[in-house]
N, C-alpha and C positions, 0 to 999 in steps of 0.2 A: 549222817548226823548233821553237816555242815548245810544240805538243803532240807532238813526239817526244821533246824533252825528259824534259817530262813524266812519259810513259809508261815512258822509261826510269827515270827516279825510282822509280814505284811500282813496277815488276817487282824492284827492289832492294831495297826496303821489305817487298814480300810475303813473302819469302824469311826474315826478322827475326820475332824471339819477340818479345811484346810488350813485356817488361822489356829487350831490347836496343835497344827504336824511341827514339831520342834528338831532345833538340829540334832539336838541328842537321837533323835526317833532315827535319824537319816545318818546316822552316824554306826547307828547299828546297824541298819541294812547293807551299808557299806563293806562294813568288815563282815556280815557273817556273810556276801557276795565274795567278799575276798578270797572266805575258807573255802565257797566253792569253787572257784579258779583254783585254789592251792590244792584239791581233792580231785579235780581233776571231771567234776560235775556239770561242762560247758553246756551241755543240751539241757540239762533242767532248768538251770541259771537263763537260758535261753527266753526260753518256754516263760517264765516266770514273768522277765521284765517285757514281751511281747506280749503278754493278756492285758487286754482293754482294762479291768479290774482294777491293776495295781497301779495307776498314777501315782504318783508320791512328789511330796513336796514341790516348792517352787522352782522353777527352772535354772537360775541361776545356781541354786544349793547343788543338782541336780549336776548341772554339767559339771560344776567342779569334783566333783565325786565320779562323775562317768570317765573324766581325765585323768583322777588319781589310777582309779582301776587298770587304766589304762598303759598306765606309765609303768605299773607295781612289775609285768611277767618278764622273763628275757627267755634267751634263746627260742626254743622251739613252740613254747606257752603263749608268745607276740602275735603271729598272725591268727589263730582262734578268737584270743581275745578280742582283739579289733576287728575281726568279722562281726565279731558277736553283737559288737557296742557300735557300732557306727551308725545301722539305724535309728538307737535310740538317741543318740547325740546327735542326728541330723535333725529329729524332729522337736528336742529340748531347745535346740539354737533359735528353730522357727519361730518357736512359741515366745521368743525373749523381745520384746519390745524396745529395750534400750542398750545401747553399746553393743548391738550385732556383729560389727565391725571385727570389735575387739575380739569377741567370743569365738567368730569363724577364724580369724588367726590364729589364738591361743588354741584352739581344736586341730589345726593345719599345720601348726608346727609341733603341738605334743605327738599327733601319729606321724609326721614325717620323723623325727626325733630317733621312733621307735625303731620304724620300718628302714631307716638308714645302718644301722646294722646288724642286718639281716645279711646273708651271703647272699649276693647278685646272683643267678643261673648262669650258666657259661656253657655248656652245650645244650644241646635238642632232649637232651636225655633228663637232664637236669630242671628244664625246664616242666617238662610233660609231666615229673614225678615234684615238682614244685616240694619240695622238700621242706624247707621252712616257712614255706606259703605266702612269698612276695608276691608271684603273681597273683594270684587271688586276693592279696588288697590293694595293690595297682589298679585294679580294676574294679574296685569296692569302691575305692579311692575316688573315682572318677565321678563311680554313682553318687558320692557322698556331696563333691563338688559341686553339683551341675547345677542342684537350683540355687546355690547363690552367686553361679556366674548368669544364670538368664533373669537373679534379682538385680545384676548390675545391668546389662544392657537392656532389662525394661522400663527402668530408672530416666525414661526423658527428659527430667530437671536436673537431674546430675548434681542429687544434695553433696552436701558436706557427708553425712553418713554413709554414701552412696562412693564417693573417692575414696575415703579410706577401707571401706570392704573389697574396693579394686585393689588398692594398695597390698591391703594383704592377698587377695590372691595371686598378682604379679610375684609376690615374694615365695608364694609357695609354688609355684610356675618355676625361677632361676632355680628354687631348692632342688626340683623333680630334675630339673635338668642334669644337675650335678649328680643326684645322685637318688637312685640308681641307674638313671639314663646315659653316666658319663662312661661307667664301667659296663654298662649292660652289652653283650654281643648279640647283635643279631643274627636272624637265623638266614642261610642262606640253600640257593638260592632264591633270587627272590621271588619268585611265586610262589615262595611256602610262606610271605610277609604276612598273608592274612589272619594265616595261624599263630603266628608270635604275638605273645601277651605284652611284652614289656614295649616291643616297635606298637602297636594299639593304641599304649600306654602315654607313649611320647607323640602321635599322632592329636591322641586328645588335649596333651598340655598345650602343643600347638597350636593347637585351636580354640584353649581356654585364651591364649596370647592374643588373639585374634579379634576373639570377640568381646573383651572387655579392653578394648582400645590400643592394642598393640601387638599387630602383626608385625611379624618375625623382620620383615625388612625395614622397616620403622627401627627394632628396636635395634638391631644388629648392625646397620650400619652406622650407626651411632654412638658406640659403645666404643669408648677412647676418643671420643672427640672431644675438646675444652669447651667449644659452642654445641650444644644439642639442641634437636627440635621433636627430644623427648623431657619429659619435667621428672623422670623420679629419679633426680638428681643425689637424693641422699643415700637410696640403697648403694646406689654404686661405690660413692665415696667409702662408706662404711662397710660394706662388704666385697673389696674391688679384689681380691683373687678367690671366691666364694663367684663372683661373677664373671671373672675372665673364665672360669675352669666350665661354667654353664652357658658363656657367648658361645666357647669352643665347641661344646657338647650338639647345641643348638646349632652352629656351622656344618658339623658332620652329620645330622641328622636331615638337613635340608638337602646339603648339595652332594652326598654321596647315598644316603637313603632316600634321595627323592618328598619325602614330607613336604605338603603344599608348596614347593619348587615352583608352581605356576604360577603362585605370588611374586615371582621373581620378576621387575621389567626386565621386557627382552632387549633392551637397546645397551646393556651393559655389556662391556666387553671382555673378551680373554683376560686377559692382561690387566681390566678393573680387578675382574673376580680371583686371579692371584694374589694381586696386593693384598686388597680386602682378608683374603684367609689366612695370606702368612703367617699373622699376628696370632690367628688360633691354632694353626700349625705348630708354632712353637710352643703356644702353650701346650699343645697334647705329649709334644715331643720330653717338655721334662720331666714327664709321669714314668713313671716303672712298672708300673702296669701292664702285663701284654696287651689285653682287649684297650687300653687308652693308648699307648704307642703303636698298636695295629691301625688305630682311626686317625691319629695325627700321616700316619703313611697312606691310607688310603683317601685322606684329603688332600692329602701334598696331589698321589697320582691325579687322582679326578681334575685339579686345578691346571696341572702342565698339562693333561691327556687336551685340553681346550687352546691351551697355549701354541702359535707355530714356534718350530724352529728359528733361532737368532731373532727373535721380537721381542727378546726380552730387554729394554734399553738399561745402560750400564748405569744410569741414573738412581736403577729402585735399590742399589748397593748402599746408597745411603740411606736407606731402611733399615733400621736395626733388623727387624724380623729374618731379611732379606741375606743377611750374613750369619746369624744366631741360627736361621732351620740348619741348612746345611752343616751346621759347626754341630747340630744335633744329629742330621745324622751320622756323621764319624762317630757321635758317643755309641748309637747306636748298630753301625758297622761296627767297631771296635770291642765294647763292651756288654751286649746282651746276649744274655743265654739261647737265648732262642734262636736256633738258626734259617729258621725262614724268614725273620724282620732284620738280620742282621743281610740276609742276600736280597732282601727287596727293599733296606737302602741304600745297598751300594746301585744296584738297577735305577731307582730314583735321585742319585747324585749324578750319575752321568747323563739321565733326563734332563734335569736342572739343570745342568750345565751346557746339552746342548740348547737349551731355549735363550740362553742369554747373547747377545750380540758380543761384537770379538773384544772389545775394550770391557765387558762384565768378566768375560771368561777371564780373561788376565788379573783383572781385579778380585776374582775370586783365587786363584791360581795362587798367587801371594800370599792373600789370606790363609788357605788351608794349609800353604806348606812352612807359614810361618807357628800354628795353631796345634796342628793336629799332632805332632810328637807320637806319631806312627809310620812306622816303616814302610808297613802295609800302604796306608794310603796315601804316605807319600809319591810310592812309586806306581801308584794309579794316578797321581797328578801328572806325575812326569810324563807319562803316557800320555796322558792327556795333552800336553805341552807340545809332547813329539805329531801328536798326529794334528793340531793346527796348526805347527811350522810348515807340515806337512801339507796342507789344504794349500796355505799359502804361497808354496815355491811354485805348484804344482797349476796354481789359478792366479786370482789377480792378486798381486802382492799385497798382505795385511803389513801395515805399519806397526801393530802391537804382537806381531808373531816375526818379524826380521828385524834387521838394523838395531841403533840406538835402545828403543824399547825391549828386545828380544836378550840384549845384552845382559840389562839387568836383571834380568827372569833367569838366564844361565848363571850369574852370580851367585844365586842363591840354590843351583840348584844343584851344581858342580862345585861341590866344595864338601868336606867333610866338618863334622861339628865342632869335633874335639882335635881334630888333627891325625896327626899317626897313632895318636891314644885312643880315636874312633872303637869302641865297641864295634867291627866287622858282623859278628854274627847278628846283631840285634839288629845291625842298621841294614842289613843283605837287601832289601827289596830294595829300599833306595835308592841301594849303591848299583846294583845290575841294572836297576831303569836308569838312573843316573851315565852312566858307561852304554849301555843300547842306545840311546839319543846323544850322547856323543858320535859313536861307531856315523851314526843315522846322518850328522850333520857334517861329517867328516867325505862322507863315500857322498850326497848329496849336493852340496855347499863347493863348487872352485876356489879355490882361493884369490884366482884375480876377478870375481863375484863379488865373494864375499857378502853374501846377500842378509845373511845372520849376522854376520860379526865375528864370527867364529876365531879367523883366522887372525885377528888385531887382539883377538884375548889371547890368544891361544899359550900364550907365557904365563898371565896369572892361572888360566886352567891349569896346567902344566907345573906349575907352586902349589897352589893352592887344594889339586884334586891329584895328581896323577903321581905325583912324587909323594905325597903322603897316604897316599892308597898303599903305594909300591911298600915303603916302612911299614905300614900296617901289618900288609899281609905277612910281611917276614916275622915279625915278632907275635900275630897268630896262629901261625902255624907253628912258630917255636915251641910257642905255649904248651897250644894241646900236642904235639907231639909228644914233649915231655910227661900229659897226663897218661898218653896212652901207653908209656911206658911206667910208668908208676901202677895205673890201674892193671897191666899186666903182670906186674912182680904181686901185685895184691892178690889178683887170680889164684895166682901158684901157691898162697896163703890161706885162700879159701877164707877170707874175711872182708867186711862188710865197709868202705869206707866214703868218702863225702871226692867229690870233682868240682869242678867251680867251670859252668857255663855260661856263654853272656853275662857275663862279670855276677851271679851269681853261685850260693852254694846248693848244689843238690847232695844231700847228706842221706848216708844207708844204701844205695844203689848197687844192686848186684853186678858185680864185675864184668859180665859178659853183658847186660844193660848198660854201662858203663861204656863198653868198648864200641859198643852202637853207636852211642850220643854223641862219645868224640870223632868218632869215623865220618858223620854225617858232618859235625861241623867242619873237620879236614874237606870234605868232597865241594863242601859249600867254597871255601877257600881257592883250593882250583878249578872250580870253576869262574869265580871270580876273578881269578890270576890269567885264564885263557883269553876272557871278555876283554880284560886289559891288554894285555900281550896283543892283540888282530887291533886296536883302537890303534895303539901306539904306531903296529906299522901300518898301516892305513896313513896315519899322518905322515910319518918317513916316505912312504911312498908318494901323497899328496906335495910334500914340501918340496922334494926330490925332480918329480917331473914339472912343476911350476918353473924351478930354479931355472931348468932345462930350456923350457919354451923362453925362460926370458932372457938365455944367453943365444939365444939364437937371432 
């Protein structure tokens, strides 16, 4: 019904001089097009506005109408539609003599608008079976582009009309980037890249950047600077986390997907092109996104894989970036689900950290153990700690891993938070790295050395960490003892009750689950209690045979 309509419409219209075609006339064809999109009639609807025949109305009437169309479908009804429509709005724009400018923007951002929530592809499967048909206007997209990016670069006067048709395609350039290029996964590995629609896809935006006056290193390295020797000084302003999130996108597509990479000068160094990313590192890193936190990690690697070891000067700490990544990935150790980004950044923290020179590593070292209010990684700092005292005794003496400096690094690092009120089970990792690099610096370290410091603190360690461990441990093992004696009388009751672990309540736990949870935290306890116990005589035996040699 909705395309007899229709066709009745146009056979009336055809018949009309062009000064007699009124908006009413176009107002109808409008809506009875609409009923065909709602009917579901796309190939006739096709068919129709593709016959030489039915021209209608003025161009301008026209694309407003090709736009409403365009805007009216969602979900799965989006990408037909704008297959459908795109050529005929490519060649409505042509034919507009005045305000092009304006027109190819408001057309570039009503289909971006659309096409932005549409579900991204995320595997090989996903993409092939193009489901709600991104790829296919990606790539529609492209074609829709092209001649008004080679109307800009054949423009050798460079009008007025002519900058702002840049303008707007620059702005629909950052849009692509963001999205769906920020979330899009690529397909790996990479010799299947020719096959991927959306990597293509961002190949082409690249190259629209390129050739309407700004190539990627132009513009990227630019972006945050207060002086530029770029001019579209206003997008930035006005859209500046709309555009850090597409510098970023545009970073990982260069120097991890390779994209015209050869525009890169080669005289930039390791250590530039760290700096340089950080900034979009971190931006990838506060996304939640897997496919966006997999590309802020796979930038991090690519940037240190170029970095040597200890060339990182302790200087670039005064980068925000440069302390904010890594504080990102602990969120990302710590807190994502996923657990192969949670193991490849704890892999890429200890990267990081070896690149940094010894007075960065210390500088970090502080940071993270003052920040990260995790156990876990606190006592992968401590390790950390341990095995550069360790480099240091071993080789030429580091000043920021013995003496004076190394002091204040064990201050903070041998001490409990709360005292003998310490939550033990919560803090366990800690506390065992904390106690192993004592053991470490005890059996290492002479005392008339003393090349740590060790022994000149060795009274506040001894207040501060070992006498309030020792009360700890006694009033947690009181504790759960007590529970697992209660949860035992509960057993014999066959009823369901609540325990309190790590200063929480776990409530409903079956008694013989119950008798687990407390058992394991008892074992954690002595084994804590043993690690102490061999520290302490370690030291009785160190102080003991010192005394010895110096009564001799």
């Amino acid at each position: 019904m909705a395309v007899e309509e229709l066709q009745s419409i146009i056979k009336r219209c055809q018949i009309l001089e062009e000064q007699d075609f009124k908006e009413e006339d176009f107002g109808l064809f409008q809506l009875a097009g609409q009923r065909c999109l709602d009917e579901g009639h796309i190939d006739q609807l096709f068919e129709i506005i593709q016959n030489e025949k039915n021209k209608l109305c003025n161009p301008k009437e026209l694309l407003l109408g090709l736009l409403e169309l365009i805007e009216e479908p969602s979900g799965k009804q989006i990408s037909p539609v704008i297959l459908l429509l795109l050529r005929p709005l490519q060649t409505v724009i042509q034919k507009l003599r005045h305000n092009r400018a304006y027109s190819v923007g408001l057309a570039l951002s009503t289909l971006w608008s659309q096409l932005s929530v549409l579900p991204v592809p995320y595997t090989q499967g996903q993409m092939q079976t193009d489901e709600y048909g991104l790829c296919q206007c990606c790539e529609a997209l492209v074609e829709f582009t092209k001649p008004f990016v080679e109307e800009v670069t054949g423009d050798e006067e460079n009008s007025v009309e002519n900058e702002k048709l840049k303008d707007e395609l620059l702005k629909f350039c950052f849009k692509s980037l963001k999205c769906p290029l920020l979330t899009a996964q690529f397909l790996e590995p990479p010799e299947q890249a020719d096959t991927d629609p959306l990597r293509r896809f961002a190949a082409e935006i690249i190259g629209f950047l390129s050739a309407i006056g700004y190539p990627f290193p132009k513009v990227i390295f630019n972006h945050g600077r207060k002086k530029k020797t770029w001019d579209y000084l206003e997008f930035e302003e006005e859209e500046d986390k709309q555009l850090s999130d597409s510098m970023a996108s545009l970073a990982y597509l260069v120097f991890v997907q390779g994209i015209s990479i050869d525009q890169l000068p080669m005289v930039l160094s390791p250590s530039y092109l760290l700096q340089f990313n950080m900034g979009h590192i971190e931006v990838l890193l506060q996304r939640t996104e897997e496919s966006v936190l997999s590309k802020g990690l796979d930038l991090l690697e690519n940037s240190l894989l170029r970095t040597e070891d200890s060339s990182l000067l302790h200087q670039c700490l005064e980068i925000k970036s440069f302390l904010s990544v890594p504080q990102g990935l602990v969120k990302v150790m710590t807190l994502c689900p996923i657990e192969t980004l949670r193991k490849k950044s704890l892999a890429l923290l200890q990267l990081y950290i070896n690149k940094l020179d010894s007075q960065g590593k210390y500088t970090l070292f502080r940071c993270l153990l003052n920040t990260s209010n995790h156990s876990g990684v606190e006592g992968f700092i401590i390790q950390n700690i341990k095995n550069q005292i360790d480099m240091s005794l071993k080789g030429t003496p580091n000043k920021w891993f013995t003496g004076p400096q190394l002091v204040s690094l064990l201050h903070l690092v041998l001490f409990l938070p709360e005292g003998a009120e310490t939550d033990l089970l919560q803090n366990s990792d800690r506390i065992m790295a904390s106690l192993n690099l004592l053991r470490y610096l005890v059996i290492k370290d002479n005392e008339n050395d003393n090349q740590t410091g060790l022994w000149t603190e060795l009274e506040k360690i001894e207040n501060n960490f070992l006498k309030p461990l020792h009360t700890g441990l006694n009033m947690s093992k009181a504790h759960y003892e007590a529970e697992i004696k209660n949860s035992q009388e509960v057993q014999k009751s066959k009823d369901l009750c609540s325990v309190t672990v790590g200063g929480e309540e776990i409530p409903n736990m079956p008694p013989e689950m119950q008798l687990k949870v407390l058992h394991s935290a008892l074992f954690t306890f002595d084994l804590i209690e043993s690690v102490l116990a061999r520290v302490e005589e370690l030291i009785e035996i160190k102080t003991k045979s010192t005394s010895d040699e110096n009564m001799r």
